[in-house]
C-alpha positions as CSV (number, residue, x, y, z in Angstrom):
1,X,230.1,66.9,9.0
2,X,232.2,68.1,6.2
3,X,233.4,71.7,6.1
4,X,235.4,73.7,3.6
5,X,238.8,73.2,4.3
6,X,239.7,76.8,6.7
7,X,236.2,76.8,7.9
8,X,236.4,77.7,11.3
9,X,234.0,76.0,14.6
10,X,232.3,79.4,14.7
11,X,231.4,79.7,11.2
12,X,229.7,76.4,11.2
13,X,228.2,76.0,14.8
14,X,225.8,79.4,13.7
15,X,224.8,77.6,10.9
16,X,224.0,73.7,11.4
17,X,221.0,73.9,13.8
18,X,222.0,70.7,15.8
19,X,225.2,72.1,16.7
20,X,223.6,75.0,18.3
21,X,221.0,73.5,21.4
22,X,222.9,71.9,24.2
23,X,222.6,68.4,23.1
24,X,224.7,69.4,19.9
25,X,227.5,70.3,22.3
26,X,229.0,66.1,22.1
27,X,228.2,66.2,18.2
28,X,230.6,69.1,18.3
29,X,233.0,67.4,20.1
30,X,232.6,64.4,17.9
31,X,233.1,66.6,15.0
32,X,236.4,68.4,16.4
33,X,237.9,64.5,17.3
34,X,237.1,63.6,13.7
35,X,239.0,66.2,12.5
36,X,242.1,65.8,14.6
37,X,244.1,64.0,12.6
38,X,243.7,65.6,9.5
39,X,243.6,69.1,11.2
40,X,247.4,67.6,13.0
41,X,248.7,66.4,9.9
42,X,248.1,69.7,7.9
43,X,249.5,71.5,10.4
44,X,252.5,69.2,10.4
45,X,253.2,69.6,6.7
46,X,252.7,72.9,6.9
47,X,255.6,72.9,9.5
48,X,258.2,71.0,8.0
49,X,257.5,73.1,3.9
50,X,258.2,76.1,6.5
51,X,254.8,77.6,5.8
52,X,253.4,77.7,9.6
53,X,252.4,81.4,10.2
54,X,251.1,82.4,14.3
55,X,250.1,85.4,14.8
56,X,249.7,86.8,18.0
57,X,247.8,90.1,18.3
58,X,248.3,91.6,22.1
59,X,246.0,94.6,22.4
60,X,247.7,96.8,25.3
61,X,250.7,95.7,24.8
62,X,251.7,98.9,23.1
63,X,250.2,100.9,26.2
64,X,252.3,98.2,28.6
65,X,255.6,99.2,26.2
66,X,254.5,103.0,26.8
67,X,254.4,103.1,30.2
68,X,257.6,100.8,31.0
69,X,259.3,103.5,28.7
70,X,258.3,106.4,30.8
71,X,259.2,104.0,34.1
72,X,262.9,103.7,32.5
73,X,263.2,107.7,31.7
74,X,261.9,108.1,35.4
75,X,264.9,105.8,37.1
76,X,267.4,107.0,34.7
77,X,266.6,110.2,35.9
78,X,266.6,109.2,39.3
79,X,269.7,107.8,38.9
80,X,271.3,111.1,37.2
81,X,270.1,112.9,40.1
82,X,271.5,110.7,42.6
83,X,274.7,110.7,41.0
84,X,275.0,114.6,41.0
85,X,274.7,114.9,44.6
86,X,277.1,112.1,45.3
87,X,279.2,113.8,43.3
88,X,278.8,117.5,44.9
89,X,278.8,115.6,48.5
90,X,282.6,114.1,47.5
91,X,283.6,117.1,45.5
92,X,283.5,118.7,49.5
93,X,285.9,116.4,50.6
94,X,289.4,116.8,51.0
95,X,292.0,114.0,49.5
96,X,291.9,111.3,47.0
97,X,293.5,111.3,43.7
98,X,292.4,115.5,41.4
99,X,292.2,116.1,38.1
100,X,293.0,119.6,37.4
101,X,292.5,120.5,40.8
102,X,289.2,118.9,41.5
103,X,288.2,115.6,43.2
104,X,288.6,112.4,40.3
105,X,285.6,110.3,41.9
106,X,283.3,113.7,42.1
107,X,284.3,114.5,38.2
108,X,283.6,110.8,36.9
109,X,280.2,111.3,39.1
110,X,279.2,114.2,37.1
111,X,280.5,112.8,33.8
112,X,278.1,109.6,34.5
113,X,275.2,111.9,35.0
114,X,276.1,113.9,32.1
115,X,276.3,110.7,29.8
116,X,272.8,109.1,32.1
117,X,270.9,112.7,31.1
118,X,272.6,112.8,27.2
119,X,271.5,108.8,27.0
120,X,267.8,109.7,28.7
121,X,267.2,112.7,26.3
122,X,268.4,111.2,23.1
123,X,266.0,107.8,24.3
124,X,263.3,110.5,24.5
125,X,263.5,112.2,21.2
126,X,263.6,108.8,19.6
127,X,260.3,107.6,21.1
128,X,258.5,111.2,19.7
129,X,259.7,110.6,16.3
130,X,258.6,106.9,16.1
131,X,255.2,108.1,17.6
């Protein structure tokens, strides 16, 4: 069976009668064998002139990217937090190296969750303006 060229299998299968009923199911096969080569050898020129286009349309994916985005601000929250009570727990002990007066390891532990919250908020108000 000869189709325009671009003619997809479900454009023609609604309208040739034999491809429809059950028996037209091998002529369909036939038909897609017959076409092989020439279908592979288009697609292979069309590959090496660099004009092969796939598209790929995912429809949740932007809900998927959505909700690993709000999982990320959750742990880097979790992770501020966790870092502000280390810190406050080893700003109460005595010794180690100070910085004006004041525990090194408890001041670099607040600095981290400073820069974690800074990083989380400024992640944040990007993804509003994008949306």
């Amino acid at each position: 069976m000869q189709t325009p060229q671009g003619t997809s299998l479900t454009y023609v299968i609604p309208k040739d009668p034999h491809l429809r009923d059950l028996h037209g199911l091998g002529v369909v096969v036939k038909w897609l064998i017959a076409g092989l080569p020439n279908d592979l050898s288009r697609l292979l020129r069309a590959a090496r002139r660099g004009g092969l286009e796939i598209r790929i349309d995912i429809p949740h994916l932007k809900r998927l990217g959505n909700q690993l985005d709000r999982t990320v601000n959750r742990l880097v929250v979790g992770i501020a937090a966790a870092l502000i009570i280390g810190s406050s727990i080893v700003m109460t002990v005595p010794g180690g190296p100070t910085l004006l007066g004041q525990p090194l390891f408890g001041l670099l532990g607040f600095l981290g969750a400073v820069i974690a919250g800074g990083w989380l908020l400024t992640s944040i108000w990007r993804t509003r303006r994008e949306e």
